[in-house]
One Martini backbone bead per residue (centre of mass of N, CA, C, O) as a GRO file, in nm:
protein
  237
    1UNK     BB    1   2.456  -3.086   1.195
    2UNK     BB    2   2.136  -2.911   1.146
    3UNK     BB    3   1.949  -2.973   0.963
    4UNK     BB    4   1.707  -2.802   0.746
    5UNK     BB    5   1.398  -2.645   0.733
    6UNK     BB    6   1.066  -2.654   0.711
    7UNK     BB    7   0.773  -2.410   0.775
    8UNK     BB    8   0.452  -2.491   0.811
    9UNK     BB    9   0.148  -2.349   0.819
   10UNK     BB   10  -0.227  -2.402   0.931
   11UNK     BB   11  -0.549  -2.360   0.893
   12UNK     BB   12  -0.861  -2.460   0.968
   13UNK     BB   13  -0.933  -2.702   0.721
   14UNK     BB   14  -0.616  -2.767   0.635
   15UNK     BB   15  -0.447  -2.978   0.394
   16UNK     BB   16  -0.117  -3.047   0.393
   17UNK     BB   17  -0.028  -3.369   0.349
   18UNK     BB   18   0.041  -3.471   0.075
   19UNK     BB   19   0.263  -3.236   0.068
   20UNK     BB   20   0.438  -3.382   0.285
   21UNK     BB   21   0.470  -3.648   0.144
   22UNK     BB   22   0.639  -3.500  -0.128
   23UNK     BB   23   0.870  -3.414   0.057
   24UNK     BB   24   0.975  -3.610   0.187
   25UNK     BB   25   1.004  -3.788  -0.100
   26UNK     BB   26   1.260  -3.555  -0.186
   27UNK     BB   27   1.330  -3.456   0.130
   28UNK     BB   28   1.433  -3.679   0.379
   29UNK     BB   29   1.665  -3.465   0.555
   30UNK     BB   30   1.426  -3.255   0.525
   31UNK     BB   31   1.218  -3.105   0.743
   32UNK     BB   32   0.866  -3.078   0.839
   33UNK     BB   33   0.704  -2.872   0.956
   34UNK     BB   34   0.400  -2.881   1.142
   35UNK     BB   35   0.190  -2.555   1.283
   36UNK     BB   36  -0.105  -2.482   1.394
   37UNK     BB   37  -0.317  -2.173   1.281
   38UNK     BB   38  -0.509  -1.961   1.335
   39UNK     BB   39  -0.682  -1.740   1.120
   40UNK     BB   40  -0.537  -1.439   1.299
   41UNK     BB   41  -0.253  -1.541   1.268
   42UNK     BB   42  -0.133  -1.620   1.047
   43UNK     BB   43  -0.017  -1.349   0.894
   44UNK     BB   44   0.165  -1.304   1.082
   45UNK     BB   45   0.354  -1.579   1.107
   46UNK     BB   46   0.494  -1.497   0.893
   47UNK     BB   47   0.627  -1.190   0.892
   48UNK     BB   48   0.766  -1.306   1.167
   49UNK     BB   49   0.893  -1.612   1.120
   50UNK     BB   50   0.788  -1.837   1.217
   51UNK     BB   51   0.706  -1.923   0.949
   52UNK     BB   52   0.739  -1.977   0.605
   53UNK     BB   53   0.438  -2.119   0.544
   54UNK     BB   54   0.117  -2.057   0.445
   55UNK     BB   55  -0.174  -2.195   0.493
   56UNK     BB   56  -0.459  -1.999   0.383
   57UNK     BB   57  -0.662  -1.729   0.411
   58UNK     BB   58  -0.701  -1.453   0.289
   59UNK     BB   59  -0.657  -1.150   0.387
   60UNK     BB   60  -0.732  -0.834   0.353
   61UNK     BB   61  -0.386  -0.710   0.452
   62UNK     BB   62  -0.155  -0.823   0.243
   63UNK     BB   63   0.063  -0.667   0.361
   64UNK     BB   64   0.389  -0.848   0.302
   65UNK     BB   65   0.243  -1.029   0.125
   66UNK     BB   66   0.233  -1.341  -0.071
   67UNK     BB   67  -0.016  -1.478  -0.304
   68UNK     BB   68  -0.122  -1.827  -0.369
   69UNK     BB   69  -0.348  -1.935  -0.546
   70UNK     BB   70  -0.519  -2.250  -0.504
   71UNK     BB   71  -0.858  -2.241  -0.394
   72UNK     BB   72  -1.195  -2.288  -0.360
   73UNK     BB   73  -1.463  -2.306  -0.141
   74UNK     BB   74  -1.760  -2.409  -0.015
   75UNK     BB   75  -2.030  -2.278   0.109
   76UNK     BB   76  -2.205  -2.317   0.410
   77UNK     BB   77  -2.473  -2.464   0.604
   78UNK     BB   78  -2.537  -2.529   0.959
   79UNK     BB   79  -2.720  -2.777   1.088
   80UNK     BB   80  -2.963  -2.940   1.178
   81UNK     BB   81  -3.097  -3.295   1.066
   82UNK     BB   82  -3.406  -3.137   1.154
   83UNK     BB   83  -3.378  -2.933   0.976
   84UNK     BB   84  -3.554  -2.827   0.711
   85UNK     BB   85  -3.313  -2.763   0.498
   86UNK     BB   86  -3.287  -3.120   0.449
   87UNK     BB   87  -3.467  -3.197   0.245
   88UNK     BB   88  -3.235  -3.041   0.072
   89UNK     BB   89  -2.913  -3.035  -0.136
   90UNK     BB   90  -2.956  -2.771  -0.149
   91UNK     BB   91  -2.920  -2.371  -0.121
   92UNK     BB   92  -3.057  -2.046  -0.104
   93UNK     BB   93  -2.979  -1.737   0.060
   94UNK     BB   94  -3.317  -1.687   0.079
   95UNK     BB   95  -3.350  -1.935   0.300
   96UNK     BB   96  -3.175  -1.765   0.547
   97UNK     BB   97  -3.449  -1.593   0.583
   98UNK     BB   98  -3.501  -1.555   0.912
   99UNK     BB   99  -3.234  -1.675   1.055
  100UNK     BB  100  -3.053  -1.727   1.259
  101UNK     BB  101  -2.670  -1.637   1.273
  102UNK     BB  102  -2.426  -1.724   1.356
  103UNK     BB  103  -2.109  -1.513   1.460
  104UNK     BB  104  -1.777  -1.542   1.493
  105UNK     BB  105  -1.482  -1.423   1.567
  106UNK     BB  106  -1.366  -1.651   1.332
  107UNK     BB  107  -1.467  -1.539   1.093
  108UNK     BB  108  -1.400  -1.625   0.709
  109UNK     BB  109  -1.631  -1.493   0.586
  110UNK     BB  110  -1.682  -1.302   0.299
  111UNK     BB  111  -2.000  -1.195   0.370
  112UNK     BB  112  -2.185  -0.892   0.452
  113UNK     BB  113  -2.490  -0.989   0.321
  114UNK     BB  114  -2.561  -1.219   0.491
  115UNK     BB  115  -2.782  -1.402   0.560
  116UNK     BB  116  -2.963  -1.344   0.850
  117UNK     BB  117  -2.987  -1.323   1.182
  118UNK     BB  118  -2.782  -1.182   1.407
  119UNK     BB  119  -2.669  -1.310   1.727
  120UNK     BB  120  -2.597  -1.159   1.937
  121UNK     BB  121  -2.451  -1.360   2.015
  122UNK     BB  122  -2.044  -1.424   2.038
  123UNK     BB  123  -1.855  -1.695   1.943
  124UNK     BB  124  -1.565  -1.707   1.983
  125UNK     BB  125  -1.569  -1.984   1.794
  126UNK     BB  126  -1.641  -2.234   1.577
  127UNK     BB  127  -1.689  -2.440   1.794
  128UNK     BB  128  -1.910  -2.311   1.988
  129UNK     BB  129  -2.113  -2.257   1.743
  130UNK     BB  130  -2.163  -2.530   1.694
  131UNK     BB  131  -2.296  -2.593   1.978
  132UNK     BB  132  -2.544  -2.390   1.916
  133UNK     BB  133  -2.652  -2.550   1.693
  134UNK     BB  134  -2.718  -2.818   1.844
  135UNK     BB  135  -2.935  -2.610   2.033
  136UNK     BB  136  -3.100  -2.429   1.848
  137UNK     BB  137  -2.966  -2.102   1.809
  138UNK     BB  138  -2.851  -2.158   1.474
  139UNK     BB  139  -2.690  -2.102   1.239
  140UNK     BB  140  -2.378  -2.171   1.016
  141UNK     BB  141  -2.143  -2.019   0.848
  142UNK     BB  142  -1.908  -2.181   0.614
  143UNK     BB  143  -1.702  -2.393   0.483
  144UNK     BB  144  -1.688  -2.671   0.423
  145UNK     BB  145  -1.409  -2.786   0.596
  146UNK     BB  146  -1.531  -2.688   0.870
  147UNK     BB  147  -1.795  -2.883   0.837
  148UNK     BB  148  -1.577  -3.134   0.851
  149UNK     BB  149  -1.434  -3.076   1.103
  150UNK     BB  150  -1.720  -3.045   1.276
  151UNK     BB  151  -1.829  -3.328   1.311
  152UNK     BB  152  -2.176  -3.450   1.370
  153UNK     BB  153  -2.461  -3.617   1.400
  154UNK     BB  154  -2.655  -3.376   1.491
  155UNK     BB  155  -2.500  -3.237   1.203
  156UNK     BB  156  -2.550  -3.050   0.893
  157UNK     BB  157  -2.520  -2.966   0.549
  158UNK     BB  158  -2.551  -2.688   0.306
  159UNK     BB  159  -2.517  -2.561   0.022
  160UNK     BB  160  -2.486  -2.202  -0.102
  161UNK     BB  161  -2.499  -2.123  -0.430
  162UNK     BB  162  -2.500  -1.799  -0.416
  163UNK     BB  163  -2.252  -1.800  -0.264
  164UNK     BB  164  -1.937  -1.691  -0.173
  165UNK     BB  165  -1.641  -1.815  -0.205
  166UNK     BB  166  -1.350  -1.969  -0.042
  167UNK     BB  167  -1.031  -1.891  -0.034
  168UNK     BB  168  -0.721  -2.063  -0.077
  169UNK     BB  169  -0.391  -1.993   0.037
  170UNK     BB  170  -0.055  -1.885  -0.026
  171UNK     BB  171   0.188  -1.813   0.189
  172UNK     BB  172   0.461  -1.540   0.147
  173UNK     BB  173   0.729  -1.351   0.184
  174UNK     BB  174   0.799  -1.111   0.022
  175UNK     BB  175   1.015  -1.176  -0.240
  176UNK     BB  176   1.291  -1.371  -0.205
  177UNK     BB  177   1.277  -1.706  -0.215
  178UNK     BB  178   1.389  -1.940  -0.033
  179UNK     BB  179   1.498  -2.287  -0.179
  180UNK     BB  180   1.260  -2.420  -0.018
  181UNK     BB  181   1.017  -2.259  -0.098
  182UNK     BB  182   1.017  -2.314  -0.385
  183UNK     BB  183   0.981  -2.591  -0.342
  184UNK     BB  184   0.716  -2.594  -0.205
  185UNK     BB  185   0.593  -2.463  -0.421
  186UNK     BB  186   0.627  -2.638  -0.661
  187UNK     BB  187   0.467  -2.898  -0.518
  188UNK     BB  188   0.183  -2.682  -0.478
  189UNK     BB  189   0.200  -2.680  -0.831
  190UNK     BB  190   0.312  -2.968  -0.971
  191UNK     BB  191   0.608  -3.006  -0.966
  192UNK     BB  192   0.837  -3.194  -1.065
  193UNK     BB  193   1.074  -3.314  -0.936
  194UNK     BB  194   1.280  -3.256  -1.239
  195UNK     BB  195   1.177  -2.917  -1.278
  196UNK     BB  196   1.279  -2.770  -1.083
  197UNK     BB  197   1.385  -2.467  -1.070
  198UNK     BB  198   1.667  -2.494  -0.883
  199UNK     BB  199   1.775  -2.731  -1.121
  200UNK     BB  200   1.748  -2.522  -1.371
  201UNK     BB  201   1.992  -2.326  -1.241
  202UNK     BB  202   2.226  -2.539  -1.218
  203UNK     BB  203   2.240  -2.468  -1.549
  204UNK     BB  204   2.435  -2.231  -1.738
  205UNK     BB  205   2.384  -2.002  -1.978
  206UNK     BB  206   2.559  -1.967  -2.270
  207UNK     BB  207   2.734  -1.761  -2.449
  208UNK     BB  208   2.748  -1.639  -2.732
  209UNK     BB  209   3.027  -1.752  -2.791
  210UNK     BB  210   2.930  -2.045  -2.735
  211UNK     BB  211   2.691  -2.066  -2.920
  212UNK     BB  212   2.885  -2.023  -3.199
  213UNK     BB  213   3.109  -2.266  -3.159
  214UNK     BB  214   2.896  -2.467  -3.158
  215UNK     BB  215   2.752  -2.400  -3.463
  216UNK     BB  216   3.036  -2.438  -3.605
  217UNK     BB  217   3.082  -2.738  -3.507
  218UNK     BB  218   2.832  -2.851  -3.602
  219UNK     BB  219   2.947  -2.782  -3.914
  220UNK     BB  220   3.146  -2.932  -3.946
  221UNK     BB  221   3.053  -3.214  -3.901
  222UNK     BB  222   2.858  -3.238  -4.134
  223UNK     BB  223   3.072  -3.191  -4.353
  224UNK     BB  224   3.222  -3.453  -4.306
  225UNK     BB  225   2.956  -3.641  -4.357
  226UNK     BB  226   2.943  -3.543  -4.674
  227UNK     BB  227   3.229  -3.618  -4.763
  228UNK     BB  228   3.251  -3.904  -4.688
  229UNK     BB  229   3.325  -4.151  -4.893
  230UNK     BB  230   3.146  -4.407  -5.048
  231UNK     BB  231   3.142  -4.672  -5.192
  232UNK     BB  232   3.233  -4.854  -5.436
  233UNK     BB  233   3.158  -4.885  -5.774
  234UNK     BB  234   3.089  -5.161  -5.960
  235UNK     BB  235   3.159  -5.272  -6.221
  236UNK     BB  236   3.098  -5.414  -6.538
  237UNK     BB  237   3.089  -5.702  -6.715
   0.00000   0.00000   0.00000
């Protein structure tokens, strides 16, 4: 019989590696498949059963998906490593005013009054972005992961202070979740080996009767040890 699976999906940027390792060592028998999906694709790829979990930034239209924030990451600009920009260790959006701005296609930035001129030309992807930036074409505004996913020596990038951060979360079909998917919620939320919800469960709760018998022998037992008669004691001589 074919073990039992799950399948976690994650976007460019997206570490599950950790997650992926604390699995494997809790649930040795039972495979997690990881499957790389672009950003556009990972909300539908839940809600048709492609994947059980996805790693993903959130969607706009969250309908029929349970959305679990992980953690915010920096936005970054990224640019030439001769760019003016790179003189200091950090810029405010009001440095990338008057400066041409790629936005690919599968832009994951939610800052829709993102400073800079964006430049007509929309290259597909953020991989092709990057390589117009290298080209001195344009900065591109990204996630942090993304601008070192696609790290280059002829490119660097720099944190934009009052940058809207980006939210990366677990997404899950709406409802109840099956107890695999439980498990690695779990595990992504820092549940420790022994007291996952599951486990915690399998002990079922005493009934109102049980909880009074349980406490009247337990007085019993008490009165028992109360009444014990002790060592006699000595007389004097």
């Amino acid at each position: 019989m074919t073990p039992a699976s799950l399948t976690l999906g994650y976007v460019p940027g997206g570490t599950p590696a950790k997650w992926a390792r604390i699995w494997a060592e809790r649930h040795p028998g039972v495979p997690l498949d990881l499957r790389a999906l672009t950003a556009a694709e990972a909300a539908n790829a839940v809600l048709t059963g492609t994947v059980d979990v996805a790693l993903l930034r959130p969607p706009a239209d969250a309908t029929g998906l349970a959305i679990i924030p992980l953690y915010e990451e920096t936005t970054v600009a990224v640019v030439p490593t001769d760019h003016v920009l790179t003189a200091v260790d950090e810029i405010a959006a009001a440095d990338l005013d008057g400066e041409p701005r790629l936005l690919p296609d599968d832009n994951v930035v939610d800052w829709p009054q993102a400073p800079g001129t964006v430049v007509e030309h929309r290259p597909e992807t953020t991989g092709e972005a990057i390589e117009l930036v290298a080209a001195g074409v344009g900065v591109l505004i990204v996630p942090q992961s993304l601008a070192r996913l696609h790290h280059r020596k002829d490119l660097t990038y720099r944190p934009i202070t009052d940058a809207p951060p980006c939210p990366v979360a677990l997404a899950v079909p709406a409802g109840p979740q099956p107890e695999l998917v439980e498990e690695f919620i779990g595990i992504v939320r820092g549940r420790k080996a022994g007291s996952s919800r599951a486990q915690t469960e399998l002990a079922p709760k005493r009934t109102a009767r049980e909880k009074t018998l349980a406490k009247q022998a337990a007085r019993a037992a008490a009165g028992k040890v109360a009444r014990k008669p002790g060592p006699a004691k000595r007389g004097r001589r």
